[in-house]
SEMAR-944627 format. One record per residue (C-alpha): residue number from 1; chain; residue in one letter; x, y, z. Coordinates in Angstrom, 2 decimals. Example, Ala and Ser with C-alpha at 12.3 -4.5 7.8 and 13.67 -1.06 7.14 Angstrom:
% SEMAR-944627
nr, kette, rest, X, Y, Z
1, A, A, 12.30, -4.50, 7.80
2, A, S, 13.67, -1.06, 7.14
END
This chain:
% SEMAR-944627
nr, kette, rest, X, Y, Z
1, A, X, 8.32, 17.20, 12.44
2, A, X, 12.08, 15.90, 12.86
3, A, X, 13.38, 12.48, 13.64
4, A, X, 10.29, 10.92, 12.37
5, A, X, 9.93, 7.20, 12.20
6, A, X, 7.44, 5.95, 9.74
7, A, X, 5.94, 2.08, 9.26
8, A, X, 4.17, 1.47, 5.97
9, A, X, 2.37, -2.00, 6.43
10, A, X, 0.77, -3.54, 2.85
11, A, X, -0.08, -6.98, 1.55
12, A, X, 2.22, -7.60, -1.39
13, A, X, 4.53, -6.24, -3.47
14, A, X, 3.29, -3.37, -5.64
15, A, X, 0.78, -2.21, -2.74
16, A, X, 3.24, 0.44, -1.77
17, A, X, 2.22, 1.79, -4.79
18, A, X, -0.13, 3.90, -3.06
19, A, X, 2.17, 5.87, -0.44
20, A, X, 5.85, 5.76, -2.34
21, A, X, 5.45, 9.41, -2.61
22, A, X, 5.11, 9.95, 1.21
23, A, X, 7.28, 7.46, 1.99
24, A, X, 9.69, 9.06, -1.00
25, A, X, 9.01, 12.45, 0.96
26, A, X, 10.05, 11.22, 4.46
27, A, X, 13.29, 9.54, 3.30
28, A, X, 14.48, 12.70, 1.81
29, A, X, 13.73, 14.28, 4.98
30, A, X, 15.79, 11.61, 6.70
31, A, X, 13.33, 10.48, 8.44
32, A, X, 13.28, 6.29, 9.49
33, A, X, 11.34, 4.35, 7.24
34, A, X, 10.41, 0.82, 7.28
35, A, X, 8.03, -1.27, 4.93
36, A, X, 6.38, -4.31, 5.71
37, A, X, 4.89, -6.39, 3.33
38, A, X, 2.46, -9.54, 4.80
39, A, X, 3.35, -11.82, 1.77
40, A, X, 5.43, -12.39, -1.16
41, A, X, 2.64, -12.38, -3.49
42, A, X, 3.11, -15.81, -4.76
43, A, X, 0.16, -16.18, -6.40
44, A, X, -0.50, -13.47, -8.73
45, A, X, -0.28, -12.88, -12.37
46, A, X, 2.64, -13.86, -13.95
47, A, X, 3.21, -10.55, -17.12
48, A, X, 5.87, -12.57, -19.10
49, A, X, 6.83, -15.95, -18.45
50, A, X, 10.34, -15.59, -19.14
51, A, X, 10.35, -13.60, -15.47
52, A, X, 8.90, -16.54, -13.00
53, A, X, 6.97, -19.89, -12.45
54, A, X, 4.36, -20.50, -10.03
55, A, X, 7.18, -22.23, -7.70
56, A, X, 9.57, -18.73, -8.29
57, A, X, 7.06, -16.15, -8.18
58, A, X, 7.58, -15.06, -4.76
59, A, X, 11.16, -15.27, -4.47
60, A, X, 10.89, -12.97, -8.07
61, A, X, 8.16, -10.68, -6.51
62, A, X, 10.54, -10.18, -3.13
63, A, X, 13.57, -8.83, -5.31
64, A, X, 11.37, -6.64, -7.38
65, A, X, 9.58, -5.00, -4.07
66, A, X, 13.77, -4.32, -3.00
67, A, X, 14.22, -2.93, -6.33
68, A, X, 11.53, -0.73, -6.18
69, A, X, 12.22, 0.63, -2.86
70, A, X, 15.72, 1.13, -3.86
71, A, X, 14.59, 3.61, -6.51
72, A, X, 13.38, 5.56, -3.25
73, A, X, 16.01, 4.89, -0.91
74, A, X, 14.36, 3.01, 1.06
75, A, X, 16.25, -0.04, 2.42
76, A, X, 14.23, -1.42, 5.91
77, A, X, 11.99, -4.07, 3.66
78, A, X, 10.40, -6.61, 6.09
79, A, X, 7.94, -9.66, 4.96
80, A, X, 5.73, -11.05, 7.47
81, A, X, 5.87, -15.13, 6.85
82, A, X, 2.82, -15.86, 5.49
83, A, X, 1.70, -17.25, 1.47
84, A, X, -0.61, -15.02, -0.48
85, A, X, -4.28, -15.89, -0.36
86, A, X, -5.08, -15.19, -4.03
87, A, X, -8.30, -12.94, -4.63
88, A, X, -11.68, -14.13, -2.84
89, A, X, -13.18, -17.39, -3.81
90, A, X, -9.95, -18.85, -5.35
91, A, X, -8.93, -22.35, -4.09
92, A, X, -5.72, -20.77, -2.93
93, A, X, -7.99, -19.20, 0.13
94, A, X, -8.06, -22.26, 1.52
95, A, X, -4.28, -23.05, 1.76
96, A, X, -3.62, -22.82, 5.30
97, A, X, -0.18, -20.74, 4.88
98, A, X, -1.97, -18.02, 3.28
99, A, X, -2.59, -15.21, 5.30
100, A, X, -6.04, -15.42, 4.96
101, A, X, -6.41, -18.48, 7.09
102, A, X, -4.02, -17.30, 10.00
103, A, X, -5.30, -16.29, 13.16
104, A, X, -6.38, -13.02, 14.16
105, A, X, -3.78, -13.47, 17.00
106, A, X, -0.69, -14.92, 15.17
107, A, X, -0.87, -12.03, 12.52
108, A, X, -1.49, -9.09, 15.48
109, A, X, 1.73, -10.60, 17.06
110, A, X, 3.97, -10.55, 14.29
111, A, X, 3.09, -6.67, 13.45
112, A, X, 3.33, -5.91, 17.28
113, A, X, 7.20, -7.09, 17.36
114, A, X, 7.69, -5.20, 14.98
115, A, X, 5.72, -2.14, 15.85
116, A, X, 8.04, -1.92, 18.94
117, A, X, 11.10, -2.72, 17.05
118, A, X, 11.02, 0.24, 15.30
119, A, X, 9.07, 2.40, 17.41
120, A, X, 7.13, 4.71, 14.49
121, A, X, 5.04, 7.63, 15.07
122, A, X, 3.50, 6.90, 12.06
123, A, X, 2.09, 3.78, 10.43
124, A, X, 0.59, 3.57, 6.83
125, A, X, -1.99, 0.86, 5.51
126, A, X, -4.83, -0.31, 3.77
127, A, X, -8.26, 0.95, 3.99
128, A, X, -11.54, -1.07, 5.50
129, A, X, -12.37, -2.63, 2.09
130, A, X, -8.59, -3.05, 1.22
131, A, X, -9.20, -1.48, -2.06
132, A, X, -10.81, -3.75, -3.93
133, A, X, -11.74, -6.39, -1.58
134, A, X, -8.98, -8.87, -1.74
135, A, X, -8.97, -10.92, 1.32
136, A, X, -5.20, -9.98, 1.90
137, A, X, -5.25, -6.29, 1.84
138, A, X, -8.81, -6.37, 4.07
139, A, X, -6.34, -8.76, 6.74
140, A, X, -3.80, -6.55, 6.48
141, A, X, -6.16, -3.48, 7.30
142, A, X, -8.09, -5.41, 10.42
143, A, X, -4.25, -6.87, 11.83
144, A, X, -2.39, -3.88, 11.60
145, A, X, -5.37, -1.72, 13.37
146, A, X, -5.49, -4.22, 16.51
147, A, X, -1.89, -4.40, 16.42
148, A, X, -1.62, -0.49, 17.04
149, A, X, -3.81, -0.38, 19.40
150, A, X, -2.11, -3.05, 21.48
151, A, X, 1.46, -2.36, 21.09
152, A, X, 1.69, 0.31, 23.71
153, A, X, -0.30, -2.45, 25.81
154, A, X, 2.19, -3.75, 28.10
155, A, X, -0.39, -6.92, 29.13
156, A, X, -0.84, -7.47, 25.43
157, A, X, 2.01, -9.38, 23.62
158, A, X, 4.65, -9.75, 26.28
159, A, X, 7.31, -11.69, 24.51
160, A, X, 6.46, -8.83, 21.60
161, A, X, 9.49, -6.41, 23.16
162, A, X, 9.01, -3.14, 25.26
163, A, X, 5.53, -1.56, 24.63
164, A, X, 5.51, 1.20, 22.06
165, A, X, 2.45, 3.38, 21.13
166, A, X, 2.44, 4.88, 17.52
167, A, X, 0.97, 8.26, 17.55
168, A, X, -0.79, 8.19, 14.27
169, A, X, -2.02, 5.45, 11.52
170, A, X, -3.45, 6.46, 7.87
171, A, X, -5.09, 4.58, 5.20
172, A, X, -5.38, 5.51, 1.40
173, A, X, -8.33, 7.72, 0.88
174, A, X, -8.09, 7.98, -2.79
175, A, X, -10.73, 7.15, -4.65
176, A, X, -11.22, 5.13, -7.92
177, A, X, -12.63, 8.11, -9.66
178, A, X, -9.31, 9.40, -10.40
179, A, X, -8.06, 5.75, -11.80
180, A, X, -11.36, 5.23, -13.76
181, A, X, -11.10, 8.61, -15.48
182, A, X, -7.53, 8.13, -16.81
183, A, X, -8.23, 4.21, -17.46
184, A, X, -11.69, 5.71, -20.05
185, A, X, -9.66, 8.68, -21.63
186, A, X, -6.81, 6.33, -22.55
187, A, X, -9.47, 4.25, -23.82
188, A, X, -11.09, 6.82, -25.96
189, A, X, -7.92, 8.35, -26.92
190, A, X, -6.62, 4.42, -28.60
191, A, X, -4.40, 4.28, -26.05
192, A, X, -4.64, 1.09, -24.33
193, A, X, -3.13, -2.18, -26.26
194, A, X, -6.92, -3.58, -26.14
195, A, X, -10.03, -2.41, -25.13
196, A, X, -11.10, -2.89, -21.15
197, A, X, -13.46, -5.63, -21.08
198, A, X, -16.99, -4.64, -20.07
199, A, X, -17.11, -5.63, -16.53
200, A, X, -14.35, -3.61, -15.84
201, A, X, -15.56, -0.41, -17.81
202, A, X, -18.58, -0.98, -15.75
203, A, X, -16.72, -0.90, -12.97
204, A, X, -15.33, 2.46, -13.66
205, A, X, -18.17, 4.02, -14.76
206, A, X, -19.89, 3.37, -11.52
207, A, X, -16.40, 4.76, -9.71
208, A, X, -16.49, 7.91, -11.62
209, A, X, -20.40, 7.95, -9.96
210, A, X, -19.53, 7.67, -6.61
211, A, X, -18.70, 10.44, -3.69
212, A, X, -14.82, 11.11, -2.98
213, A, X, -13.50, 9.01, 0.23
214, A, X, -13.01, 11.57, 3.33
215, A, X, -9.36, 12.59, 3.36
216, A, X, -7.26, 13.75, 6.29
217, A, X, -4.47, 14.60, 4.23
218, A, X, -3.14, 15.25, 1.21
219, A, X, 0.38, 14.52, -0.08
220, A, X, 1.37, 16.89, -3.01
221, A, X, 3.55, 13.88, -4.44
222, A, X, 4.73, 15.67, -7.61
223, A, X, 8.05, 16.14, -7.07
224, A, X, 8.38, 12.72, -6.57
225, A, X, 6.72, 11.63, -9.49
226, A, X, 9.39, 9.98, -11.66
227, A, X, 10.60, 8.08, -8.27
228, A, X, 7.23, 6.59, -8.20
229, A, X, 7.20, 5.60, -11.75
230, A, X, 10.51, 4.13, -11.75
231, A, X, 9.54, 2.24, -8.32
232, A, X, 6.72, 1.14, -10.23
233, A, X, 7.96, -0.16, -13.49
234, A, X, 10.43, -2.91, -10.52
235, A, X, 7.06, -4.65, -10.70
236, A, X, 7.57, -6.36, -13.92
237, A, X, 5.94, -9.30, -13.34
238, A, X, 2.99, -8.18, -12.07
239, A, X, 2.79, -4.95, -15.00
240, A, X, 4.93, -5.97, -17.46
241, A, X, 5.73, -3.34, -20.56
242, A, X, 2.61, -2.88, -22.37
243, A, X, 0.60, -2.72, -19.21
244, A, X, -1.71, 0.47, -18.39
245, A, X, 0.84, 1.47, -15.94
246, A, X, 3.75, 1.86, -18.55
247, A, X, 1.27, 3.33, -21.01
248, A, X, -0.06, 6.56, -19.02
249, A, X, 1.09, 9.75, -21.50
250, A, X, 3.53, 12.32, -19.90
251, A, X, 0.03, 14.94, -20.13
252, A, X, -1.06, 12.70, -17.88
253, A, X, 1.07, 11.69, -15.04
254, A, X, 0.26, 14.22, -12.68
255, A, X, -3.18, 13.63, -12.27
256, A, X, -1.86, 10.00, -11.67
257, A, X, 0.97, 9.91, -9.72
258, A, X, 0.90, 13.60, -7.95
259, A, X, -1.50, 13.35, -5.08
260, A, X, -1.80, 10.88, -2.13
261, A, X, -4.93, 11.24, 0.04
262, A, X, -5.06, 9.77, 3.27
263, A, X, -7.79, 8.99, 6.09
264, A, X, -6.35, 9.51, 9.71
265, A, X, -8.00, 6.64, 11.81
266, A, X, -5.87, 6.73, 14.79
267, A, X, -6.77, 9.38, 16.25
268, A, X, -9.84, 9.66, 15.03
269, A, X, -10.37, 12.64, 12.88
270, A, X, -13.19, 15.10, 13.41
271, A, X, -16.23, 14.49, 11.42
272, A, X, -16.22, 17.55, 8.38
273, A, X, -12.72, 18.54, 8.96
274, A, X, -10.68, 20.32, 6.88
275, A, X, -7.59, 18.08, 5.26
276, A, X, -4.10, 19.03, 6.20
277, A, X, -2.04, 19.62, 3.46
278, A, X, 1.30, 17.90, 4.17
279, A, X, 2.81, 15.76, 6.25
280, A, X, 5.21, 18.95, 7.54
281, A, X, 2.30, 20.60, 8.80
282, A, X, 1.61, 17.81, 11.43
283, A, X, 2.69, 18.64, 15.04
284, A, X, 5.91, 17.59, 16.42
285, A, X, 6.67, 13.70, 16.81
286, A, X, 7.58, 12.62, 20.26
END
């Protein structure tokens, strides 16, 4: 593929976390890339309170996402305008700026104009359960799927701009087994500042149980493996220096940060099918 243009489309900063590599990959093809993220992330965790308030999180978050996509090259960062819904069940899910509250329409719009703004082949984002179930990444996941399949819709969205049909989308497909295994070895091996607290040690244990996610393709993401860590370490508010993140041992880093697994949804892929094994070995973009 030449003259690729790729959309990755996430729910707040540090998402991305999940295809830098690919994105990393197409850059230094020079391919287009754009990433769009569908809030600031106002309301998460704040690492060290010398780095934000409640009131500056957002505009703090916003600069760090930049930052991190500078450490890839990657200089097209859009934000839909919509607040950050917190995780599900928090009073901030009822804030009607939050994404979570927006209608289905409003959102689809917004990633339509800008579907056929920059005209990708490809789009990236979440999976059905958005990961973990926060209510953003699960919008984000449900908006950008309707949105693809109406932007080459010329009835759909007509103040949107000229119809445009991406020829592809992917989701993650990698599972937590892979997370969970690293997270309990660091564990054993003293290497965490505290122990993980038993819910969430549950939580891997039952990861580490479960089947692999079906994969479409897979990323070999090594070379781009101190990009992704320096992208990642932008995040300071959300990670901070003694988080897990910062603490995964050099032995260790390619398990972490070497493969990217995705699920092609658009068009669908055939049930049993062999995953391709790098984005170069996709056919031609239009």
């Amino acid at each position: 593929m030449s003259n690729r243009r790729i959309l990755a489309i996430y729910g707040h900063p540090d998402d991305e976390g999940q295809v830098t590599g690919a994105l990393a990959h197409f850059i230094a093809a020079g391919d287009q890339v754009t990433l769009v993220c569908a809030t600031r992330g106002e309301v998460g965790e704040i690492s060290d309170p010398s780095l934000g308030t409640a009131d500056t999180l957002g505009y703090v978050r916003e600069l760090e996402l930049r930052a991190a996509m500078a450490q890839i090259g990657l200089a097209d960062v859009r934000f839909l305008p919509f607040r950050d819904s917190g995780m599900d069940g928090t009073p901030e899910n009822d804030d009607p700026r939050c994404l979570h509250q927006q209608p289905a329409e409003v959102v689809v719009a917004e990633i339509v104009k800008i579907m056929r703004d920059t005209r990708p082949q490809i789009v990236f984002t979440w999976d059905p359960t958005g990961g973990y179930g926060h209510p953003d990444h699960i919008a984000v996941h449900k908006h950008t799927l309707a949105a693809f399949d109406a932007a080459g819709d010329p009835k759909a969205f007509p103040g949107a701009g000229d119809p445009w049909q991406p020829e592809r989308l992917y989701w993650g497909a990698r599972s937590m087994k892979t997370f969970a295994s690293i997270w309990l070895e660091m564990e054993e091996k003293g290497l965490l500042t505290e122990a993980l607290d038993p819910e969430r040690k549950e939580r891997f244990l039952k990861a580490i149980a479960e089947p692999e996610k079906p994969a479409s393709l897979v990323h070999d993401a090594r070379p781009y493996i101190e990009m992704k860590r320096k992208a990642s370490s932008m995040h300071r508010s959300q990670f901070g220096e003694n988080s897990m993140f910062a603490r995964i041992p050099e032995q260790m880093r390619d398990r972490f940060y070497g493969e990217e697994r995705f699920y092609q949804a658009r068009p669908a892929w055939p049930d049993n099918a062999e995953p391709i094994r790098g984005f170069d070995a996709l056919p031609a973009a239009k």
